[in-house]
C-alpha positions as CSV (number, residue, x, y, z in Angstrom):
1,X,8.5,-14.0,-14.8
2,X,5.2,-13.7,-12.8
3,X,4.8,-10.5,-10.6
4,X,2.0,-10.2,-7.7
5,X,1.3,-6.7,-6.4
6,X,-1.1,-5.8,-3.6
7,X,-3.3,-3.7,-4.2
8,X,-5.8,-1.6,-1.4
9,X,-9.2,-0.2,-1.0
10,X,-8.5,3.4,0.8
11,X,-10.1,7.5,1.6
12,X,-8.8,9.5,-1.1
13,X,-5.9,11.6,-0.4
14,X,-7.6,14.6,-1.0
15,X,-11.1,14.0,1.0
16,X,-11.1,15.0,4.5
17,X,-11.5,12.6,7.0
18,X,-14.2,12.7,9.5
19,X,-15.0,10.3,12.7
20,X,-18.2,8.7,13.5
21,X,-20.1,10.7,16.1
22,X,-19.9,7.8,18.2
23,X,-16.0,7.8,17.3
24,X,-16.2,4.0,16.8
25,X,-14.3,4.3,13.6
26,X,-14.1,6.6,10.4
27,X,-17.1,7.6,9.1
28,X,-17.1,6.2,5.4
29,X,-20.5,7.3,4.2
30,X,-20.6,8.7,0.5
31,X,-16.6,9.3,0.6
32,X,-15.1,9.3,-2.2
33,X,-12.6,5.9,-2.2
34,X,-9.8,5.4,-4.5
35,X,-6.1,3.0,-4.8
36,X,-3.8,3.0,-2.1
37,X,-1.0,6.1,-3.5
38,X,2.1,3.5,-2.8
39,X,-0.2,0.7,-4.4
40,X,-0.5,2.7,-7.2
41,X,3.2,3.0,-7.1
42,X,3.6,-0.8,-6.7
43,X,1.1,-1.4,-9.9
44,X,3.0,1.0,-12.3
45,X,6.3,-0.7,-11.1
46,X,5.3,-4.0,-12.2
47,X,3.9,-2.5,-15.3
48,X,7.0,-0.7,-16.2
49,X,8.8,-4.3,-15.6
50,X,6.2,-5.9,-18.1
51,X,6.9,-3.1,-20.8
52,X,10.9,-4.2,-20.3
53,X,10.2,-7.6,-21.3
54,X,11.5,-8.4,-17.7
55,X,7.7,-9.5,-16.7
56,X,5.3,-11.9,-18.4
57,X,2.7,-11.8,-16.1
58,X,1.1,-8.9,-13.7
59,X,-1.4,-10.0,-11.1
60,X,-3.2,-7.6,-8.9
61,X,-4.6,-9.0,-5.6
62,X,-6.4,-7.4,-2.5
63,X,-8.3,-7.9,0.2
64,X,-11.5,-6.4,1.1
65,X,-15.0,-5.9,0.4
66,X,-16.8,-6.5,-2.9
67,X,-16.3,-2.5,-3.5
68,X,-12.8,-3.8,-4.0
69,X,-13.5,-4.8,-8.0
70,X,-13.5,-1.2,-8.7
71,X,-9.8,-0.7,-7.5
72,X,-8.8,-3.5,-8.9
73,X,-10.3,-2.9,-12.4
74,X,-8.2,0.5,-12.6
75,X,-5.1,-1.4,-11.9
76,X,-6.0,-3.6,-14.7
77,X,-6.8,-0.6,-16.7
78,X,-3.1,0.2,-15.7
79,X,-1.9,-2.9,-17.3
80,X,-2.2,-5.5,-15.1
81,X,-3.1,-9.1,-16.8
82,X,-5.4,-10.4,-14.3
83,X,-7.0,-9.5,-10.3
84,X,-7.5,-11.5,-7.7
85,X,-10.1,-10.8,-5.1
86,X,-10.4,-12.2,-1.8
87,X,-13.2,-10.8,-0.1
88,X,-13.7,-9.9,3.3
89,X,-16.4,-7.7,5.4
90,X,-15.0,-5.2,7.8
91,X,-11.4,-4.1,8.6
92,X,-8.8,-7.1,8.3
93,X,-5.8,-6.9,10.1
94,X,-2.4,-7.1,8.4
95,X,-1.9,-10.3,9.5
96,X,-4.3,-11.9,7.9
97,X,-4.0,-9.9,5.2
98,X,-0.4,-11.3,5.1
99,X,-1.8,-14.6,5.5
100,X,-4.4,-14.4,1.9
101,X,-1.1,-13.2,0.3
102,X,1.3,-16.0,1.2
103,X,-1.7,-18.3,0.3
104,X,-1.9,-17.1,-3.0
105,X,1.8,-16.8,-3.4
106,X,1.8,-20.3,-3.0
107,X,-0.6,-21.2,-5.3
108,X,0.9,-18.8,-8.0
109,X,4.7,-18.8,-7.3
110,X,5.2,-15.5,-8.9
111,X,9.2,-14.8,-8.6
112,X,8.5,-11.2,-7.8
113,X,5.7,-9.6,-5.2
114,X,5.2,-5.9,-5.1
115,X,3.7,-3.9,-2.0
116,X,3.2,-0.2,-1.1
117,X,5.3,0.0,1.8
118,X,1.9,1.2,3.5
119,X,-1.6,2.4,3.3
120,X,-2.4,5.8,4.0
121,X,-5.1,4.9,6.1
122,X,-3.8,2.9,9.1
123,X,0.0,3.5,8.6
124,X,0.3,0.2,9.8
125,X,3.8,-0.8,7.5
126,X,3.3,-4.3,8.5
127,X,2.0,-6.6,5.4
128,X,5.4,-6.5,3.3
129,X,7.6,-8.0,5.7
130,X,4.5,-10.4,7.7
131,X,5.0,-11.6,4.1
132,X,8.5,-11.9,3.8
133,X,8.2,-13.8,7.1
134,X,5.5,-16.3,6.1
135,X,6.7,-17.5,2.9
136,X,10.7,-17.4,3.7
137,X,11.6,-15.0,0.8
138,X,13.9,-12.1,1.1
139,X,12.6,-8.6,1.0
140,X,13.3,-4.8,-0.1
141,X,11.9,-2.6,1.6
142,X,10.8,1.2,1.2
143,X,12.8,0.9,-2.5
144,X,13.2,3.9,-4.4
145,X,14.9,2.0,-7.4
146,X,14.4,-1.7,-8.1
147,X,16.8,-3.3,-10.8
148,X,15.8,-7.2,-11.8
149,X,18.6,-8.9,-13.2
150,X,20.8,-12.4,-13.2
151,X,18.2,-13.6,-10.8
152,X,18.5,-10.7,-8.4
153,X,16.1,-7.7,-7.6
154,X,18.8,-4.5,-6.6
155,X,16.5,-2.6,-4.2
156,X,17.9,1.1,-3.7
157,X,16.7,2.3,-0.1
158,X,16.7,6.0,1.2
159,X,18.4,5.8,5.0
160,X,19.7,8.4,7.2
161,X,23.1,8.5,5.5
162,X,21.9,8.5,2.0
163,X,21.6,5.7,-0.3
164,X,21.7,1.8,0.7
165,X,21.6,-1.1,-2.3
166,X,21.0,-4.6,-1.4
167,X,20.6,-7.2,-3.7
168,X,18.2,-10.1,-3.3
169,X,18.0,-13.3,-4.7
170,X,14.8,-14.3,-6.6
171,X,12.1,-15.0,-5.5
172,X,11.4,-12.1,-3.0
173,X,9.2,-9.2,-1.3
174,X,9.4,-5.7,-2.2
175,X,7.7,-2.6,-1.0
176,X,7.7,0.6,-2.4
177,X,8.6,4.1,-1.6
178,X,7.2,7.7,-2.8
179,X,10.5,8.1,-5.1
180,X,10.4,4.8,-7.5
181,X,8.3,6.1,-9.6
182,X,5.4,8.5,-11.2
183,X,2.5,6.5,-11.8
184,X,0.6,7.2,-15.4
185,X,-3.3,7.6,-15.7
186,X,-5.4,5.2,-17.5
187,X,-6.8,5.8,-21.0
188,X,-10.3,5.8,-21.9
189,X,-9.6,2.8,-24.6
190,X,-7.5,1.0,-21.3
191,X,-10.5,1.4,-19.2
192,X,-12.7,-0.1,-21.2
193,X,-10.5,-3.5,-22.1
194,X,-9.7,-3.7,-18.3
195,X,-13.9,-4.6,-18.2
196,X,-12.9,-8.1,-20.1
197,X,-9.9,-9.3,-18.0
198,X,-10.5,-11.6,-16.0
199,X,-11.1,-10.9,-11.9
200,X,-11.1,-14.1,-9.6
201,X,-13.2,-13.7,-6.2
202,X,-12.1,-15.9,-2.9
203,X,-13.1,-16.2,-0.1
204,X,-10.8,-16.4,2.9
205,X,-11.9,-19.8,3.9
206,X,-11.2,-20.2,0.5
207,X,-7.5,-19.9,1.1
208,X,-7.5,-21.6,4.4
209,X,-7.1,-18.8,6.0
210,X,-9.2,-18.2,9.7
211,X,-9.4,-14.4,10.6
212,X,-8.3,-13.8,14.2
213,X,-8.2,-10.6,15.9
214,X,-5.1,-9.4,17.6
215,X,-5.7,-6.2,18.5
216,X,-9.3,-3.8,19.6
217,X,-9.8,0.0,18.2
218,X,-11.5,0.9,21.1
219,X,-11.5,4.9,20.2
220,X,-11.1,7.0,17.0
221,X,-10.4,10.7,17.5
222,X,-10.1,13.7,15.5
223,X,-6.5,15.6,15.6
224,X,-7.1,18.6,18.3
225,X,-7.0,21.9,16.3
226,X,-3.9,23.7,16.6
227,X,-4.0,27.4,17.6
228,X,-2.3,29.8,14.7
229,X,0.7,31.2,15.3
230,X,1.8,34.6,16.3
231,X,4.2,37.1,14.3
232,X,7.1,39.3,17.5
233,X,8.4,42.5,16.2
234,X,11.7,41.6,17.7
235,X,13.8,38.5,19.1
236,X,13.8,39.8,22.2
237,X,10.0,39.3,22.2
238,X,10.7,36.0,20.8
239,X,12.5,34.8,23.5
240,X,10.3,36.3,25.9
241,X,7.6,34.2,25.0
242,X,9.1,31.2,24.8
243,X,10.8,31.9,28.3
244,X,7.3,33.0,30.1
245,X,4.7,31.8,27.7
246,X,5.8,28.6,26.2
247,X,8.2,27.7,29.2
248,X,10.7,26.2,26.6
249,X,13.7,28.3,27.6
């Protein structure tokens, strides 16, 4: 069984962001980049299916600039087989991120495709179920278990009410949550054979896919800094201030 998993070009959780001063987009200069946490997530999944013997093939895939390679090699590093890169200047939208994907799905016909559920930098949760749309396969999303077995991928979801299994038939789409799983850390020796697999580069045009834009950023803003809060002595003074100050009562 051949597994696809996407895999994104992202800030660094722990790096503050900053915006242009022109606030035409975040400013990206010198920032430290790294993998996409739920892509991360995604990549050890499919690892952890490989280890099982449920897996005979892991390809990584994303979309982006040539920087890309780099994110790409530590998912091979991870134990991935292979990496697919289909590179792209400037922000592509999930659509036609979508679009690259179900191109190479096509060509590969892996049984099982593995997404974060999103990417921590435009929060779009889009790309796994464009996806599901495009090529016709069923989908799982935010799983914090995945089962394969009989020809079926049990996807465990967190709702409201507690816990909701649904059970798809191969092949299909699934996207991950925080809770599937811990991902490891590559070892040295890892690192270093990940520098010998192989990593394909496409082009878009390459996969017949023509980027169009559906939607403008026309403004980037910083989150307005919050005022710190206040300590009352009693709640009589509580509820005075939220009756005359805050106007909430």
């Amino acid at each position: 069984m051949k597994i696809l998993v996407g895999v994104k070009r992202v800030i660094d959780y722990n790096v503050k962001v900053r915006v242009k001063a022109d606030q035409s987009n975040v400013d990206l200069t010198n920032v430290k980049m790294a993998m996409n946490p739920f892509c991360e997530i995604a990549v050890e999944e499919a690892v952890r299916l490989k280890e099982a013997g449920v897996a005979s093939e892991v390809i990584v895939m994303s979309v982006g600039t040539a920087q890309s390679q780099e994110q790409l090699r530590n998912a091979l590093a991870l134990g991935a087989d292979r990496a697919v890169l289909v590179e792209s200047e400037g922000e592509v939208e999930p659509l036609n991120v979508a679009k690259a994907f179900a191109a190479v799905v096509e060509k590969e016909q892996p049984v099982l495709v593995v997404l974060g559920k999103q990417s921590i930098d435009s929060d779009n949760n889009q790309m796994g179920q464009m996806l599901a749309a495009l090529t016709k396969r069923p989908q799982g999303t935010f799983a914090s278990k995945l089962v394969v077995e009989d020809g079926k991928a049990l996807v465990t979801r967190e709702i409201d009410g507690g816990l909701r299994t649904v059970a798809l038939t191969l092949p299909a789409i699934v996207t991950t949550d925080l809770r599937l799983n811990e991902p490891r850390y590559a070892k040295l020796p890892d690192i270093m054979k990940a520098k010998r697999k192989p990593l394909d580069t496409l082009s878009l045009a390459d996969l017949g896919v023509a980027p169009k834009a559906h939607y403008r950023l026309d403004k980037v803003e910083a989150p307005s800094i919050r005022s710190a809060g206040i300590k009352v002595a009693s709640v009589d003074e509580l509820i005075c201030k939220l009756k005359d100050e805050a106007k909430v009562i």
